[in-house]
C-alpha positions as CSV (number, residue, x, y, z in Angstrom):
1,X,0.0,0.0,0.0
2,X,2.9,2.4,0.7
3,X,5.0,1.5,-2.5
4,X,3.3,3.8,-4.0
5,X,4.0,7.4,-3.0
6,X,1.4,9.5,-3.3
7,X,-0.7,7.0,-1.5
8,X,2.1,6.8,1.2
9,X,2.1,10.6,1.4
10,X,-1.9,10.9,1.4
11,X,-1.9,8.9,4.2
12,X,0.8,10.5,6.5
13,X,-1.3,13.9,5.6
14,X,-4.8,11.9,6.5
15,X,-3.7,10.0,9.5
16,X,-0.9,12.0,10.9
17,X,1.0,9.3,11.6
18,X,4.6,9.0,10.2
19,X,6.2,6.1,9.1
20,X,8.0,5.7,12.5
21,X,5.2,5.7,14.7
22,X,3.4,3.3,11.8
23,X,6.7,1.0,12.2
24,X,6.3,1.1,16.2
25,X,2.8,1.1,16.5
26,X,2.7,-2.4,14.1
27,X,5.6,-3.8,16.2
28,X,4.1,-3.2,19.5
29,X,1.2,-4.9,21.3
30,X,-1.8,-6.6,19.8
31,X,-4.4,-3.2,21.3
32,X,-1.9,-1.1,18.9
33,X,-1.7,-3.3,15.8
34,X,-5.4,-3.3,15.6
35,X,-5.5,0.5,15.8
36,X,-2.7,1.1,12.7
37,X,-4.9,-1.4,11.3
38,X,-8.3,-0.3,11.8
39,X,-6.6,3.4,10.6
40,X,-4.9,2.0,7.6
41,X,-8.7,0.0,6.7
42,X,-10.3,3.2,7.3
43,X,-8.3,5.2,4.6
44,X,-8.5,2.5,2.1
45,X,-12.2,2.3,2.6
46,X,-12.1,6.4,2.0
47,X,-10.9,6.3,-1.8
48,X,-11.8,3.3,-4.0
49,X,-9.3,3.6,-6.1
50,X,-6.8,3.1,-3.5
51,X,-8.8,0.0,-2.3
52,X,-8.6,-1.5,-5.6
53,X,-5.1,-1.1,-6.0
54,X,-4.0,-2.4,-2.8
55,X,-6.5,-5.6,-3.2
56,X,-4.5,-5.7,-7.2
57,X,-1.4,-5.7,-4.8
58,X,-2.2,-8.4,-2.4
59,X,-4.1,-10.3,-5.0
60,X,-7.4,-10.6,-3.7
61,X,-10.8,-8.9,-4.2
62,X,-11.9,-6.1,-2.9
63,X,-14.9,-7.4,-0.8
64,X,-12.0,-9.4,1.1
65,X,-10.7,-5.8,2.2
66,X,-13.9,-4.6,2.7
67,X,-15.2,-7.5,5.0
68,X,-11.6,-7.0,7.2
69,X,-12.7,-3.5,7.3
70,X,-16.1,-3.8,8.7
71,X,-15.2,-7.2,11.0
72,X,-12.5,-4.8,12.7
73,X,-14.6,-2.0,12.8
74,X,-17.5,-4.3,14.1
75,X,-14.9,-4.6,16.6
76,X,-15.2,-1.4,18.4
77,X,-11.9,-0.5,17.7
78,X,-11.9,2.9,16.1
79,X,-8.5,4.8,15.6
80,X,-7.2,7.9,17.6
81,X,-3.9,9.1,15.8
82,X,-4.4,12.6,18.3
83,X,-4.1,10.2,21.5
């Protein structure tokens, strides 16, 4: 998702997050890894064209993206980056 980089810089601007706190937060405990991810499902979810390209990526459909998105959202798990 962040080989490309106007995606990668569209998301630091969205999110605030920079790609040290992205590397730390995924490396650190299982409450912060479902945060990054819930964030970085979030701003897929926001743009379809960014969806579609990361599911072309990862070589799967969309709806497989879409379903993580809502199961972790189901989840209660909505992301803070101002915390």
């Amino acid at each position: 998702m962040l080989g490309d980089e106007d995606r990668a810089e569209r998301l630091i601007a969205l999110t605030g997050i920079t790609p040290d706190e992205l590397r730390e937060r995924l490396g650190a405990g299982q409450a912060s890894r479902r945060e990054v991810l819930t964030a970085l499902m979030d701003f897929l979810m926001a743009y379809e064209p960014d969806l579609l390209a990361c599911a072309e990526a990862l070589d799967v459909a969309p709806d497989v993206l879409a379903d993580a998105h809502a199961k972790l959202n189901h989840a209660g798990n909505a992301a803070d980056w101002g915390a």
